[in-house]
N, C-alpha and C positions, 0 to 999 in steps of 0.2 A: 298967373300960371298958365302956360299953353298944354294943351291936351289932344288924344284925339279924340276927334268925333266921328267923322264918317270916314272908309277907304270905299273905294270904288273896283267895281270890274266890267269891262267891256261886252255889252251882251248883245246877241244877234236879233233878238226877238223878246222889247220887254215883256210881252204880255206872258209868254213860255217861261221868261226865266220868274217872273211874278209868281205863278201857280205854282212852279217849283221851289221855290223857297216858298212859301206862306203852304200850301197846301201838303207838298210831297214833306217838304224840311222843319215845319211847323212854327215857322219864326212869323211877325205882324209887321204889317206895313206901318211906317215910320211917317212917309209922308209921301203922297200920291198929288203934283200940282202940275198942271198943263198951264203954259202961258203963250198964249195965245200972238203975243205984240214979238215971241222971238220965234214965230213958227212955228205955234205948236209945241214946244220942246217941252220935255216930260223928264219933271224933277222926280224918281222914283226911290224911295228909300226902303229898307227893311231890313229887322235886328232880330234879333234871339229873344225871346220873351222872359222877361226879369232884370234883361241887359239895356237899360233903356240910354243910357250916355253913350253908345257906340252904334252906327247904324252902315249898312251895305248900301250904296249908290249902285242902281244897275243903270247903266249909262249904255245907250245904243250907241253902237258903232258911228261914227261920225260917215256923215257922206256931203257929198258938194252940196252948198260952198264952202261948208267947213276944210274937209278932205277931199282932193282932186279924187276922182274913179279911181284910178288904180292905187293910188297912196291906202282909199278906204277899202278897198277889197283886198289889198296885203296884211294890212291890219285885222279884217276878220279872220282870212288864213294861219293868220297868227294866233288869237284867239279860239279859235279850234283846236289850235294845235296845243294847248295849254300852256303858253309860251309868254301870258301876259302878267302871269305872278300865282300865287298861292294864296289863299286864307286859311290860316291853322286857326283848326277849332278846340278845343279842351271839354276835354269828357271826366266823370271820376270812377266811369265802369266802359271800357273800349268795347268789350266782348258785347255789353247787354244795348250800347246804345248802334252798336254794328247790327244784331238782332233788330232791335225796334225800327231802325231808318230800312233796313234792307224788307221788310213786313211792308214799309209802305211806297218801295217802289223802288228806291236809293241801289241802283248798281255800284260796289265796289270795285275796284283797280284788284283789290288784294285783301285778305282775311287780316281779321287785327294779329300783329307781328310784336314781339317783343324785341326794343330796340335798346341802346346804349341809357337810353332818356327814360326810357316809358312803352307804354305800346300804343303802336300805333296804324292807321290803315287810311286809303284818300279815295276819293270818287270824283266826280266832276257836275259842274250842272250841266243843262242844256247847250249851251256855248263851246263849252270844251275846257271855264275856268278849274284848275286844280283848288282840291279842297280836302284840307288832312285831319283828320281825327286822333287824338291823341290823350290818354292817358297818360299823365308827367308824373314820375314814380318821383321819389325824396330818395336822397342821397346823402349820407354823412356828408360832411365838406373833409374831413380828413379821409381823403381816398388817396393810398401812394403808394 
């Protein structure tokens, strides 16, 4: 069976977006490895705490020789602009965990909304990745 494990997002500043997930967001670091023989490069992981099969890569922005200059500074522009994907999160009280994340620092986009699915509301980290909160309400399947 293939599964997943990690997704990734592009971030400008591991060390910022580290504090912000484990400190602001309250998720644990997954795995934290410098290897040294590829430059340095910093395998950075970190998940939701009780969620241990699925984990967040924060992956700095690539720069030369990976990414020519300007190739790597389009792509940070981009990731700013939240342009590089979404992570939906699942909550089972939108209202109460918008209350608790926004207590410890978490600026929302927008108030939790009740939508077609569920309710729901997004914020961003450090970088500019989008990140949505969502209560997913149950629905008879005979809906017509």
């Amino acid at each position: 069976m293939i599964k997943i494990a990690n997704t990734q997002f592009w971030v400008h500043d591991q060390e910022e977006a580290l504090a912000f997930y484990t400190r602001t967001l309250g998720w644990e670091v997954r795995s934290d490895v410098t290897m040294e023989e590829w430059g340095d490069f910093r395998w950075l992981v970190v998940g939701p705490v009780g969620q241990d099969d699925v984990g967040l890569v924060l992956m700095p922005v690539p720069k030369p020789p990976m990414l020519d200059a300007e190739s790597s500074a389009q792509l940070a522009q981009l990731v700013a602009k939240g342009a590089s994907g979404t992570l939906f999160l699942e909550t089972d009280d939108c209202q109460a965990s918008y209350d608790e994340m926004s207590r410890r620092g978490i600026v929302f986009n927008d108030p939790p909304t009740p939508q077609p699915y569920g309710i729901d509301t997004s914020f961003r980290d450090p970088s500019g990745n989008n990140i949505r909160l969502t209560q997913v309400l149950e629905f008879s399947m005979d809906r017509r």
